[in-house]
Each structure stands twice: as C-alpha cells, then as structure tokens.
N, C-alpha and C positions, 0 to 999 in steps of 0.2 A: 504494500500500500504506500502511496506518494505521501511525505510528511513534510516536505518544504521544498521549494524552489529553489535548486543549488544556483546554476550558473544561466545568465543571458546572455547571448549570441547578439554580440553589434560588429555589424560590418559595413567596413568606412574607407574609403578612398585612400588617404593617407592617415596610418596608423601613430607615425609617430608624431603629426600633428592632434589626431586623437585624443591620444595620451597626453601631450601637455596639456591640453582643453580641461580633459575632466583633473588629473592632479592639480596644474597652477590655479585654474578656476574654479571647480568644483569642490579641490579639497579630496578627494579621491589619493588613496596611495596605492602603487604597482606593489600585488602579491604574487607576482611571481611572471617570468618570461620566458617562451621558449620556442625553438626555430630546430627546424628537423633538417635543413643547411636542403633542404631541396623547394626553398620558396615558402615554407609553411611555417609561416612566424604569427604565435599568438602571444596576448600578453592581457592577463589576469588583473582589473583592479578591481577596488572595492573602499566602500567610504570607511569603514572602519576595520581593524585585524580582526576583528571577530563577529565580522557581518555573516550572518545565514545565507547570505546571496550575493553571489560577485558579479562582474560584467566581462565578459571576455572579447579584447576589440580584435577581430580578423580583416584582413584584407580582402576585400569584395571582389576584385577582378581577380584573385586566386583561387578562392572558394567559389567561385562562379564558372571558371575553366573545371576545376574537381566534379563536382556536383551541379552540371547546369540547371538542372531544374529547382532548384531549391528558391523555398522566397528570401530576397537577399533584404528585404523591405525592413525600415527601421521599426524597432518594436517600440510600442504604445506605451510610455514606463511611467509609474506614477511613484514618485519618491516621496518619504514622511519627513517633517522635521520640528522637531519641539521649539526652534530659534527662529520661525516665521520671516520676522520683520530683518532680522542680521543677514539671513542668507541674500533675502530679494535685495538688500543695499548694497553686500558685497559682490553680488555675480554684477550689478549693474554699475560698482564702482570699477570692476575689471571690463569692462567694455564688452558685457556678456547682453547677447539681447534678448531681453526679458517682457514678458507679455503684463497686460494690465492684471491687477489684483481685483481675482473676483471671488464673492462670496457666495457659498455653494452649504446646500442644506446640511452638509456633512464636515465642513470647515471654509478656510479660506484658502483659495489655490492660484499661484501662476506657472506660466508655463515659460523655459525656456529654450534657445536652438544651440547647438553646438556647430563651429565651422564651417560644417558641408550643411546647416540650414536643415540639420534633424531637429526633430521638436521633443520637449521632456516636460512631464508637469510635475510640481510640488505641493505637496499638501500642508496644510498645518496641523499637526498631530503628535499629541502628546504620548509618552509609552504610558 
C-alpha cells in the first residue's frame, strides 16, 4: 500500500540553471547528484534534509530521446509554508515572478514561475 509520495519528476531545459533557481531562490538544498557518464544526469533536491518528498530535476531532451512517449509536462505542485508573508517578499525580492495573493477557502495562496516560465503554487499552512 502507497504511504507517501517519495520523489517528483521535473524536467527542464537546463538543469543546472534549475538548480540555482530552486537553491538560491527557493531555499531548496541538493541531496544528492548523479550522472551515469552516458548523458543521464539527475540531481535530487528538496527544501529540507528530512522532507518526505524530494524533486528530482532531469533533462527533458534526454529523457524525451529515452522514453518518447512519456509526459514530459510540468507537474501541478502545490507547496505549504507556515512563513506566508516572508517567503512571497523574498522570492519577489530575488526577482522571482510571483503571482497576486489570493485568498482561497482553504488558506491564502500565490503562485510562482521558475526560469523556463513553469508555474508552482504556495499555500499558507501551518503543521
């Protein structure tokens, strides 16, 4: 039986623009990296060492050559955060574009894009 959601599959143009996105921006740290020296380089982050669920960024025109039929399409992510108002000031003070703050029956949520103009929403929500 399925108990949690380990790993999400993001795959993006350039990887190692990526990765500075969600670390310098986002606060994200690399748990780990790795390249099978025939093209096939992934790299594991995740916002905290001991997050249940990490992001794993691939290279889309590799895994798209591998697996063509695969949806290579950006997943729908809906991230929580107890610090609401700190995060939407700091992604917007790193010159992160961040969508208007709207209030939703469930909390308050905005959305932002990463680089290649993928879109992520944030929730406000306490553990």
């Amino acid at each position: 039986m399925i108990n949690k959601v380990g790993q999400i599959m993001l795959y993006v143009n350039n990887q190692d623009e990526a990765v500075s996105f969600w670390t310098e921006k986002v606060g994200f740290s690399v748990m780990s990296e790795e390249n099978n020296d025939q093209g096939m380089r992934w790299i594991e982050i995740s916002p905290t060492k001991d997050a249940e669920t990490s992001i794993i960024i691939h290279n889309k025109e590799f895994v798209a050559k591998m697996s063509p039929g695969l949806n290579l399409g950006t997943p729908s992510l809906m991230f929580f955060t107890d610090n609401f108002d700190k995060l939407y000031k700091d992604l917007s003070n790193k010159n992160v574009k961040v969508g208007e703050i709207v209030n939703m029956p469930s909390g308050r949520v905005f959305n932002f894009s990463d680089s290649e103009e993928n879109y992520f929403a944030v929730m406000e929500k306490s553990e």
